[in-house]
N, C-alpha and C positions, 0 to 999 in steps of 0.2 A: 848625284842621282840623275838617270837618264832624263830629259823633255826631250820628249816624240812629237813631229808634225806632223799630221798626214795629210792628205789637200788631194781635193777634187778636181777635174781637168779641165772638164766644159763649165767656163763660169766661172772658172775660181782663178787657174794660172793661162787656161786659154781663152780668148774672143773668139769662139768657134761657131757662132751662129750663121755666119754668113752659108760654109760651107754645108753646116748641116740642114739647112731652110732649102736651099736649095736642092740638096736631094731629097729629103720630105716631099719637095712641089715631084720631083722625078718619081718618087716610087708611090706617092698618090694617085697621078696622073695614067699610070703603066698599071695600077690595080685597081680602075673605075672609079675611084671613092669622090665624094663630093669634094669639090674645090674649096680650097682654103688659102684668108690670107697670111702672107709673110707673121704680120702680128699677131695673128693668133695662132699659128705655128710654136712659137715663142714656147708655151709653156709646155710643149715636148722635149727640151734641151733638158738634157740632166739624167732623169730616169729612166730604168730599162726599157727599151725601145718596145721590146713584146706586151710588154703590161701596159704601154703606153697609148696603143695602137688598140687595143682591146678595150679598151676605157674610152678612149676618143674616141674612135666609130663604133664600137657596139661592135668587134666582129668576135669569130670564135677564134681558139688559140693557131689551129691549122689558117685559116685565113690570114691574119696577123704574121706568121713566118712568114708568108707568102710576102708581105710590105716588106721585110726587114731586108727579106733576098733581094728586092725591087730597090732598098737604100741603098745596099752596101755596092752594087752597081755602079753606081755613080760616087758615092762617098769614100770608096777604097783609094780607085784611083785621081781623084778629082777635089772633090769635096773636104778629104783629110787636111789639103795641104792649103785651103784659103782661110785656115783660122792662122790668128797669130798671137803672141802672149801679151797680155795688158804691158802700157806700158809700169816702168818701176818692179814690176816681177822679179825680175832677174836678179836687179841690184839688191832685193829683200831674200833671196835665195841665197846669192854669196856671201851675205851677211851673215843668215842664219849658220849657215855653213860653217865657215869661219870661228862661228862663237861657239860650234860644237852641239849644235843641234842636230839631233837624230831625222831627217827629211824622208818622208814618201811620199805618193802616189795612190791613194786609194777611188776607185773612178770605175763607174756601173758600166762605162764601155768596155768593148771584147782583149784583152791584155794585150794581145798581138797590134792593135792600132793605137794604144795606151803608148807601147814604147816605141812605136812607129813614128807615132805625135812628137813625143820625146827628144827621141833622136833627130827628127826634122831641124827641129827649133834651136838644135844641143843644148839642151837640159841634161841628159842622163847624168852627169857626173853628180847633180847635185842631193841626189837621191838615196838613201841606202838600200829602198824596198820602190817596186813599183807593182803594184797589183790591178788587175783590174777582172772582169768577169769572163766565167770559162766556157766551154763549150756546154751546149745543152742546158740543162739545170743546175750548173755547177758554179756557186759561187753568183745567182742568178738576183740577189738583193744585196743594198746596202750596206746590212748588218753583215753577211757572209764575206764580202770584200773588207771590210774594217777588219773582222776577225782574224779572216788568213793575213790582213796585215802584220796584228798583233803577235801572230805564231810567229812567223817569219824571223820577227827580233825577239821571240823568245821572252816575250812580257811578262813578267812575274810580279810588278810593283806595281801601289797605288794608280788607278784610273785618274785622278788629277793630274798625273806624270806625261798622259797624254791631250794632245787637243785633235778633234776633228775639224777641217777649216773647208766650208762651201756653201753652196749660196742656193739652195732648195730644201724644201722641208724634207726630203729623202735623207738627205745627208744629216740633220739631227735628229728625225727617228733611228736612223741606222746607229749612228753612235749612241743614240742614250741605249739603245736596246744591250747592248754590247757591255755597258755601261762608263765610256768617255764621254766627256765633255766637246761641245758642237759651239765654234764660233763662225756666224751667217756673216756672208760679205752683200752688200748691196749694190753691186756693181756688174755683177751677172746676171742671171736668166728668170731667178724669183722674186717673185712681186713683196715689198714689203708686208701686206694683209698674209702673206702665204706665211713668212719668215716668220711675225711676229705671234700666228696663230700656237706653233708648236715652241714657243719660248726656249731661245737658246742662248746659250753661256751669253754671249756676249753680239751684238748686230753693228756691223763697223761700214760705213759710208763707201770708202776706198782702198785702193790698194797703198795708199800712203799712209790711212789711222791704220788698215790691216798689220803694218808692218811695223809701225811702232808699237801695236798691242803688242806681236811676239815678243819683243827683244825685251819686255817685261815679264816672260813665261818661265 
């Protein structure tokens, strides 16, 4: 019977804060908005940047595009390329690999810099599906990207067959909605209070307990 992974980018298999904090301060800065520090930047990593920016400052939805245009400015060419994967990632991919585990990619970023990321790092081989969000409203929440995941490989069997693997509470509403199983990593971008508010499968410290959870899966 298949076991499916799916795994989050920021947070989960990348250290991508550095990149992304710094163009936050860039597309802050370039659309008036009050000054913010680096740490409390923090808990914008992860979720849709639109929704993210409308909730943090209070702005409307047209205003909020406006930042995202002012991120990706500096984040396309610049920004993408100063995250880098935890270490021990790799070596728990190969593994998974190896043993015949079904690997994706499901990540509330735009797909085009998902496999951009990817390929950066080479990752891509280790993947079968890499999904991320589309243009406009397409594929615009967590639950949407899990799901086109799940089509992709054509899922027809029990939802314990699958895990969802990231480290924000977007990422276990998104799978329980769906209805797979969300195991939180504590080594990315959410705060333990956040992780443990929405109770997921399982909350694992590192990417070393991470990795000996799977090969149990």
């Amino acid at each position: 019977m298949r076991k499916i992974i799916l795994f989050d980018l920021d947070g989960t298999l990348i250290e991508s804060g550095e990149g992304i904090i710094n163009s936050l301060h860039y597309a802050i800065e370039k659309m008036g908005l009050p000054e913010q520090t680096s740490e409390d930047l923090r808990v914008l990593i992860g979720p849709p940047l639109l929704e993210q920016f409308m909730s943090y400052f209070d702005l409307t939805k047209e205003e909020a595009k406006k930042v995202v245009i002012f991120y990706h400015e500096r984040y396309h060419p610049v920004g993408l390329y100063e995250g880098k994967p935890y270490q021990g990632i790799e070596h728990m991919l190969k593994e998974l690999s190896e043993k015949g585990y079904i690997l994706g990619v499901a990540s509330s970023k735009p797909q085009h810099l998902v496999e951009e990321i990817l390929q950066h790092v080479n990752y891509t081989h280790y993947f079968t599906l890499i999904v991320g969000s589309g243009e406009g409203d397409i594929r615009n929440t967590k639950r949407a990207v899990i799901k086109e995941a799940l089509r992709e490989v054509s899922f027809d069997e029990k939802s314990d067959n699958v895990w969802m693997i990231g480290d924000k509470e977007h990422d276990v509403l998104g799978a329980r909605e769906v209805g797979v199983l969300c195991v939180s990593v504590l080594y990315g971008y959410g705060t333990k209070e956040e992780i443990e508010s929405v109770s997921p499968l399982v909350i694992v410290q590192t990417v070393e307990k991470l990795h000996q959870l799977l090969l149990t899966f």
